[in-house]
VEXKEKOL-49964 format. One record per residue (C-alpha): x, y, z; residue in one letter. Coordinates in steps of 0.5 Angstrom, whole numbers, padded with zeros to 4 digits, always signed. Example, Ala and Ser with C-alpha at 12.3 -4.5 7.8 and 13.67 -1.06 7.14 Angstrom:
BEGIN
+0025-0009+0016A/+0027-0002+0014S/
! end
This chain:
BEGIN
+0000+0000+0000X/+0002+0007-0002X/+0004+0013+0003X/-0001+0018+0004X/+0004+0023+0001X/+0006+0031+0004X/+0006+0036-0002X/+0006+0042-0001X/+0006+0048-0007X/+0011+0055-0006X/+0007+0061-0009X/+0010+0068-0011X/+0002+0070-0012X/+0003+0074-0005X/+0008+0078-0009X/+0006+0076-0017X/-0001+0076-0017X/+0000+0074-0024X/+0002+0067-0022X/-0004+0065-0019X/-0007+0062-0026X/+0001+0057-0025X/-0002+0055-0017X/-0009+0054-0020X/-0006+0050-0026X/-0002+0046-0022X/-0007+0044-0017X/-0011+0042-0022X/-0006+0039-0025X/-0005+0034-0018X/-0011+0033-0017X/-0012+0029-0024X/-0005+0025-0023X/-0007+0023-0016X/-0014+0020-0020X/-0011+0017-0025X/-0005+0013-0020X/-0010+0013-0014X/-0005+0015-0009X/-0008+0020-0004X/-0005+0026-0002X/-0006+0033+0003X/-0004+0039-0001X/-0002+0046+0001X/-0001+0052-0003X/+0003+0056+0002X/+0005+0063-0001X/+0013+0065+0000X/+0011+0071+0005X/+0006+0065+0009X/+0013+0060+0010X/+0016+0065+0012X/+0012+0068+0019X/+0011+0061+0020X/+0016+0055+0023X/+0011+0050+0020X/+0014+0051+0013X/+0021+0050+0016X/+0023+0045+0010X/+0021+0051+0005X/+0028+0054+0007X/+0031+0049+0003X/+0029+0053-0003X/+0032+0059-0001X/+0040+0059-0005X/+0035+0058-0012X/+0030+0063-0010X/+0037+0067-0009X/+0040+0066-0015X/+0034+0065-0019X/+0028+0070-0015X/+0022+0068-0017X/+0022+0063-0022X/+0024+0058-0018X/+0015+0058-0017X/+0012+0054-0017X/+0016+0050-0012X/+0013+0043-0010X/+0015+0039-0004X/+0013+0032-0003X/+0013+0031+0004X/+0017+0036+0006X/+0023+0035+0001X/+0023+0040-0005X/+0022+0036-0011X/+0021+0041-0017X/+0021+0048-0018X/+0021+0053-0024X/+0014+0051-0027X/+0009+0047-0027X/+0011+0040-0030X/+0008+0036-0034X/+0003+0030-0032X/+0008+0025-0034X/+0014+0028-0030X/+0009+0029-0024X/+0006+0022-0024X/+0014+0020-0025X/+0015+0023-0019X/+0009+0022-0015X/+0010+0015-0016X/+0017+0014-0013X/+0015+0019-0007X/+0010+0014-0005X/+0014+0008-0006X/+0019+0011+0000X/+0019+0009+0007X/+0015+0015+0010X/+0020+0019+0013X/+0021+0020+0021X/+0019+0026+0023X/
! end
């Protein structure tokens, strides 16, 4: 049986209000992955201001080196299970269901 996956979506929406269609997409986007594969999975949609005010999104700092590097292209960043996992777009729904299915697959981290 598969793990009930963590992800976890990084948006610039706060600062970009233009990129809100991209976290939409992408959303949407899981959500149809998820139905195809039957994984389940909680989905969170935290914007970059957001992360950083609260310590729940700790494990965003992860990003933070290619945020510097990058700025805000670096989003939408997904994280699955608290580990950064693609970032700079929405992927396609092949990349996405690659990536889903080796995550569920895993051991379930220790928290």
């Amino acid at each position: 049986m598969a793990n009930r996956l963590r992800l976890t979506i990084l948006s610039v929406a706060c600062c970009q209000p233009q990129t809100a269609v991209h976290d939409k997409r992408y959303i949407e986007l899981i959500r149809q992955v998820l139905a195809e594969t039957g994984l389940e999975a909680d989905i969170d949609l935290v914007t970059a201001t957001e992360a950083q005010m609260s310590i729940h999104y700790f494990f965003i700092g992860e990003i933070l080196p290619l945020f510097k590097k990058y700025g805000p292209a670096v989003a939408p960043a997904l994280f699955v299970n608290e580990r950064l996992t693609l970032f700079g777009g929405v992927p396609t729904a092949e990349r996405l269901k690659e990536v889903l299915m080796k995550a569920a697959s895993e051991p379930p981290s220790e928290l």
